[in-house]
N, C-alpha and C positions, 0 to 999 in steps of 0.2 A: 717229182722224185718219189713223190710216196706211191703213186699211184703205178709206176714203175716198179719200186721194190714189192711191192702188193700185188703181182704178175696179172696187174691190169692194163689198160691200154688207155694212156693222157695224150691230151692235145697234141704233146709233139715226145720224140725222144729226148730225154734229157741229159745233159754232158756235163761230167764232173771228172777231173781228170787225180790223178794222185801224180806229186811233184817232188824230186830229190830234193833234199837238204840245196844241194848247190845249186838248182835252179832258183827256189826260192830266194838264194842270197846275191843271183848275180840279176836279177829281176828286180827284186826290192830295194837292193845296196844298203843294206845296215850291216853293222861291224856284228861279224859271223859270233863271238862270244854273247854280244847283246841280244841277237835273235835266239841262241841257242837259249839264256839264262833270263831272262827276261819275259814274263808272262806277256806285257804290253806290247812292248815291242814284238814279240813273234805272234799275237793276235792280230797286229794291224796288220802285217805282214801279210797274213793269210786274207785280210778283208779286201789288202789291197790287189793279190793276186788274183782272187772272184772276180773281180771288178774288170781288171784288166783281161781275164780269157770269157768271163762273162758265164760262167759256170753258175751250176743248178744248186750246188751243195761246197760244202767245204769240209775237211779231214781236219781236224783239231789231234796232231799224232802224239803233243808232249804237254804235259800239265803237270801240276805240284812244284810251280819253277822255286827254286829256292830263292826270298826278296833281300837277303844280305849274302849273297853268292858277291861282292864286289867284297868283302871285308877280309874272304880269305886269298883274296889276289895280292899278292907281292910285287909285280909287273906284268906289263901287259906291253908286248912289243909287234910293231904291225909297218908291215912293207906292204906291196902292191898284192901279193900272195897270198897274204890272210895274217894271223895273229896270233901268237905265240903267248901261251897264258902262262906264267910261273907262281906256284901256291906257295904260300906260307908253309905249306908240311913238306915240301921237296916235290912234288908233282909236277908232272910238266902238260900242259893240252897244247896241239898245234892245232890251230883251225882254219884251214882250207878257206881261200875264199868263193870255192866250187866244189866243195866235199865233204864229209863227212869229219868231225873233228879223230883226233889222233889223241890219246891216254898213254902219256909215260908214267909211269907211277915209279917214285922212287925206292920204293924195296917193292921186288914181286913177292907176290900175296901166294904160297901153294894153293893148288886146289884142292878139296878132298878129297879121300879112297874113298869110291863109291863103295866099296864093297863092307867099310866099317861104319858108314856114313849112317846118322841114325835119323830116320827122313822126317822125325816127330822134332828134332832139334832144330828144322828151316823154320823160319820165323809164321807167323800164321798170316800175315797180313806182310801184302806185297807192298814193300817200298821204293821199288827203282824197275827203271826198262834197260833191260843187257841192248845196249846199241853198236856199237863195232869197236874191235881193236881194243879190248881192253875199260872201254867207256860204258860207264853205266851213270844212266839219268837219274837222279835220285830226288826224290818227291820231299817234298816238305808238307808233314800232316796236317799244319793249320791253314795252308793255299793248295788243297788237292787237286781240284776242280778251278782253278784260278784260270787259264784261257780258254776252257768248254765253255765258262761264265760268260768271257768278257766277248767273246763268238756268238754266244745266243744271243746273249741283251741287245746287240749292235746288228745280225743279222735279222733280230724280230722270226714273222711268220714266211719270210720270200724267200729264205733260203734254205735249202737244209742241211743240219750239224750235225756230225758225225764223230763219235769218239772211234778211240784206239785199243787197245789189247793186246798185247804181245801171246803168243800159245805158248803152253808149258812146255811145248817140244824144245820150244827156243831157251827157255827159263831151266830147262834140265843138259840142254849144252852147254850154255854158257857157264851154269855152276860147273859141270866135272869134263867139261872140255869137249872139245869135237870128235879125235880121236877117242877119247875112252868112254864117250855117252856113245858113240853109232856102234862098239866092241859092245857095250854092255849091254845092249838089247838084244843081242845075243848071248852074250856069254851071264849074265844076272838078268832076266828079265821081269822076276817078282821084286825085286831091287828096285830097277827102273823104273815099275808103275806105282810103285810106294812114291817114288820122287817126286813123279807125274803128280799121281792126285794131291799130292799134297801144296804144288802149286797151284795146281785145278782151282781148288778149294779158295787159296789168295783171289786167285783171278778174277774167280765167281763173284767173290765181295766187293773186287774192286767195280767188276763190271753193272752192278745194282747201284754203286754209287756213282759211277758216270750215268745209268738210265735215270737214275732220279734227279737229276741236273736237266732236262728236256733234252736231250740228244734224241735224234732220231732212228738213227741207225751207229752200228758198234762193230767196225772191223776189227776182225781177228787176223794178226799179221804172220803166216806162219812159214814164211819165206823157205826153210832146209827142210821141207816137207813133200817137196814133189819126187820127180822118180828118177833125178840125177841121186838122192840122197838115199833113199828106200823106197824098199817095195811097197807093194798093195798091199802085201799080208802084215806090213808092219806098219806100214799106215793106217790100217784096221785096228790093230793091237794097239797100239802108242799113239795115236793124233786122235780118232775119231773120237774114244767115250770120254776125253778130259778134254777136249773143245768142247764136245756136246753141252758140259754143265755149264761153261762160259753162255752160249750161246743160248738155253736154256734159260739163264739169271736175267738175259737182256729182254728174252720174250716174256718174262713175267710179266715186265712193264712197258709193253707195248711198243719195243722197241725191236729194229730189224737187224737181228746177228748175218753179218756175211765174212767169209775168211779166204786171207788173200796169199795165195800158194804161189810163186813163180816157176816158168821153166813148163818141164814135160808134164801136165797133169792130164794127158788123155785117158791114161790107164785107169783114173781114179776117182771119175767125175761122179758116178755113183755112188762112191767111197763120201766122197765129201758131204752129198747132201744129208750122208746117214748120219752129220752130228747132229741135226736139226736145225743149223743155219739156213736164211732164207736166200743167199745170193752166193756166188760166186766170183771174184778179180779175181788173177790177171788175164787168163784165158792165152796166153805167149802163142803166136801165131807162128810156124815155122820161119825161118830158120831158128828163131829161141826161143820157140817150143814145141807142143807137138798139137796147140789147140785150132782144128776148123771150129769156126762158130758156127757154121750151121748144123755140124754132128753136133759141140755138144747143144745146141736150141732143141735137136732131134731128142735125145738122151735126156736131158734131166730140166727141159725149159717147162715142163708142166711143173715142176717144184721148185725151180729157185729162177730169182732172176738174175742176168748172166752182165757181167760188166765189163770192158775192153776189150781186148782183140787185136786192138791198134798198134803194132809195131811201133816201138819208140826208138828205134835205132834206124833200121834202115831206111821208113818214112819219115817222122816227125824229125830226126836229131839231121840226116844227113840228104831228104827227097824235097822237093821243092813244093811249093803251094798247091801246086797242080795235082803232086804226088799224094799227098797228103788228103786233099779233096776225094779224090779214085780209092783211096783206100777208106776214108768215113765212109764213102757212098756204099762201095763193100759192105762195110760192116752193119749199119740201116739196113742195106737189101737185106740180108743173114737174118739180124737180130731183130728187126723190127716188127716181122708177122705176128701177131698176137699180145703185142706190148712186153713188157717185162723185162724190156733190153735200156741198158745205162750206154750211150756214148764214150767210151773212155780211150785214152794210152792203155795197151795189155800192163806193163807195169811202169815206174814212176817215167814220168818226163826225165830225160835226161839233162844234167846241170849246163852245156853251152846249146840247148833246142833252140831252134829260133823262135822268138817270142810273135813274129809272125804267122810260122807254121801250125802253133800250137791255136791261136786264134783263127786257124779256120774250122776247126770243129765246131768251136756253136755257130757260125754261120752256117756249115754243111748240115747240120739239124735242124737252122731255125727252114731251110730249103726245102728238102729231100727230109726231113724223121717227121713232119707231121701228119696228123689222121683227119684235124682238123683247120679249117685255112684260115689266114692270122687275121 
């Protein structure tokens, strides 16, 4: 893997795939709150899915679990579906037993007018990951780093660990909303980068404190950043220089920033490398996106190394072993001239993938990606 992200050329291509919430939980079978809320239980979780697809590396995507998260639970109600969590303060979480958990909060929270919003009053230091629907992860300052830890310790030197990062792009919609953060880049845009850096600045900190944990590499997750969401010239303005400083704080210490955009990002592969990250996911193959891997290997594989490619829908979730096989093979041929190509799904496994299909990637590597014979 390192020799991979380091756009060199190892032994064989290495496969690391990134996996939904709901695949992990219908793979593992722990009770979706436990995985969600619990350091341990979602570290073995992850040890245990390496194991089972036989992967080069692991994503460590949630840390700082809070360890008395069971004292503000009121009840806890669970059918075949998943598990209905009720708080003490009137809250409610559904969670999926193949998705992503669901946040009712009992009085909505206004958001605020970005336009009075004074960007020195967001707090300086990041405490939670805006995750969906209302849900936000919220860290506990004395366990920040609690399953990057219990990942290293337990993975040692054979595999490699990977933190997370959320972009401030994501951290600046979810504060003032979908609708009125994509208006205000337009209509306030010295506004919006006041907002921007000033999570930048979180981020950066946080991201110095996950490289000094041994992590190897630090994805930047910036999913509403591709070219369903904005352009290139706003991609330029807004994503690239407050990723940059993320990616930046990870290279201080030796560690390999890459940032993972879903969707159409052909327009903007140059765009990206300009944060100073060293890699690029998800690379969405058409139909759900607009990435050939061999253009972008052509474009920008002297600077970054390039990860996925792999259709997780119409191969992996619904094509058969054979299918799945033709399309790794694909992607080897593509990415594997000159090393610096990662094996992957373009973006997460989806939650019902067969757990057989997704096990033929590292056989189709240990096969067809090597340079040298086993």
């Amino acid at each position: 893997m390192a020799e991979a992200m380091a756009r060199r050329v190892p032994d064989r291509v290495p496969v690391m795939c990134q996996m939904s919430i709901g695949h992990m939980l219908l793979q593992t079978g722990f009770p979706p709150s436990e995985f969600w809320f619990s350091a341990e239980i979602f570290a073995e979780g992850l040890l245990r899915l390496r194991e089972i697809y036989e992967f080069d590396g692991i994503l460590v995507s949630l840390h700082g679990h809070p360890p008395g998260w069971t004292r503000q639970v009121l009840s806890i109600d669970r059918d075949k579906t998943g598990e209905t969590v009720r708080w003490k303060n009137g809250d409610r979480t559904v969670f999926p037993a193949d998705d992503l958990p669901l946040h009712i909060p009992a009085r909505a929270t206004p958001r605020p007018d970005i336009a009075t919003l004074d960007p020195d009053s967001l707090p300086d230091r990041i405490g939670f990951i805006p995750v969906s629907q209302g849900l936000e992860f919220r860290f506990d300052p004395d366990r920040l780093y609690d399953a990057v830890d219990i990942v290293r310790a337990r993975a040692g030197e054979d595999f490699s660990v990977h933190g997370e990062i959320t972009s401030p792009f994501d951290y600046f919609l979810n504060l003032v909303g979908f609708q009125e953060g994509f208006l205000a880049l337009v209509d306030m845009p010295d506004r919006s980068k006041e907002i921007l850096g000033r999570f930048s600045e979180g981020l950066a900190r946080l991201a110095r404190g996950l490289a000094g944990r041994g992590i190897d590499a630090l994805k930047i997750s910036s999913p509403f950043a591709g070219a369903g969401f904005i352009s290139p010239g706003c991609y330029r303005e807004f994503v690239v220089p407050f990723e940059a400083r993320i990616a930046a704080a990870a290279r201080e210490q030796g560690v390999f920033p890459y940032t993972h955009t879903c969707g159409a990002v052909h327009d903007r592969l140059e765009l990206m490398a300009e944060a100073g990250v060293a890699g690029i996911e998800c690379l969405d193959p058409p139909p759900l996106g607009t990435v050939e891997l061999a253009d972008a290997k052509r474009r920008v594989g002297d600077r970054l190394f390039l990860k996925g490619n792999l259709d997780p829908v119409h191969v992996l979730l619904r094509g058969t072993e054979a299918d799945v096989e033709r399309e790794a093979c694909r992607c080897l041929e593509a990415g594997k001239p000159g090393g610096g190509y990662i094996l992957s799904t373009a973006c997460s496994a989806a939650p019902h993938t067969p757990r057989r299909n997704l096990q033929v990637l590292a056989r189709a590597a240990e096969e067809w990606g090597r340079w040298v014979p086993a």
